[in-house]
C-alpha positions in Angstrom: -10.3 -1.7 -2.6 -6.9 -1.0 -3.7 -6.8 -4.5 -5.8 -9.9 -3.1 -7.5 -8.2 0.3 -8.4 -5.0 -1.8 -9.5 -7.0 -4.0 -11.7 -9.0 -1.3 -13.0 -6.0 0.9 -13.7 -4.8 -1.8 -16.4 -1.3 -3.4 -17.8 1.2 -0.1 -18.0 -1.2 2.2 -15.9 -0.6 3.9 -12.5 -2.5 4.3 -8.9 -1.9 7.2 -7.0 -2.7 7.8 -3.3 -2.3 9.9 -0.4 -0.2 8.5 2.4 -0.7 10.6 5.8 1.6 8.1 7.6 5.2 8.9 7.7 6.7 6.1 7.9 4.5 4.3 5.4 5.4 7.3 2.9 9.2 6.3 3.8 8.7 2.9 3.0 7.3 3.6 0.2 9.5 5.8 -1.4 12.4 3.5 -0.7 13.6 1.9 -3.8 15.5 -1.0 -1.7 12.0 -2.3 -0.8 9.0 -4.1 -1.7 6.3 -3.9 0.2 2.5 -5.0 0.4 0.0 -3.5 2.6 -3.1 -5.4 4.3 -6.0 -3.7 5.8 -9.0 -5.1 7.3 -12.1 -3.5 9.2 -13.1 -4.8 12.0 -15.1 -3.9 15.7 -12.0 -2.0 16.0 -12.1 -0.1 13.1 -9.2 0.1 10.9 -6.0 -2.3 11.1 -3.8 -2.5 8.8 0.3 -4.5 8.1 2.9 -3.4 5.7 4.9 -6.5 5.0 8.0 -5.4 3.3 11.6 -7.0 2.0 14.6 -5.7 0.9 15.3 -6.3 -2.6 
């Protein structure tokens, strides 16, 4: 889903979203990283990574 809003947002526009984790919201606001964020659903429900590197 988040692809689709990034593709659909175009070259030179913007996403926002909510973050309700805390410590994804500090990743995230760190300008030392780069991150990605995978998130499946599954029997489970939902699971998700955050792969990140410093820059």
């Amino acid at each position: 889903m988040a692809i689709w809003l990034a593709q659909a947002a175009g070259e030179g526009g913007h996403v926002v979203t909510l973050e309700l984790e805390s410590q994804n919201a500090a990743i995230a606001r760190n300008p030392d990283l780069e991150a990605t964020a995978l998130q499946t659903v599954g029997e489970k429900g939902w699971d998700g990574l955050i792969i990140a590197r410093r820059r």
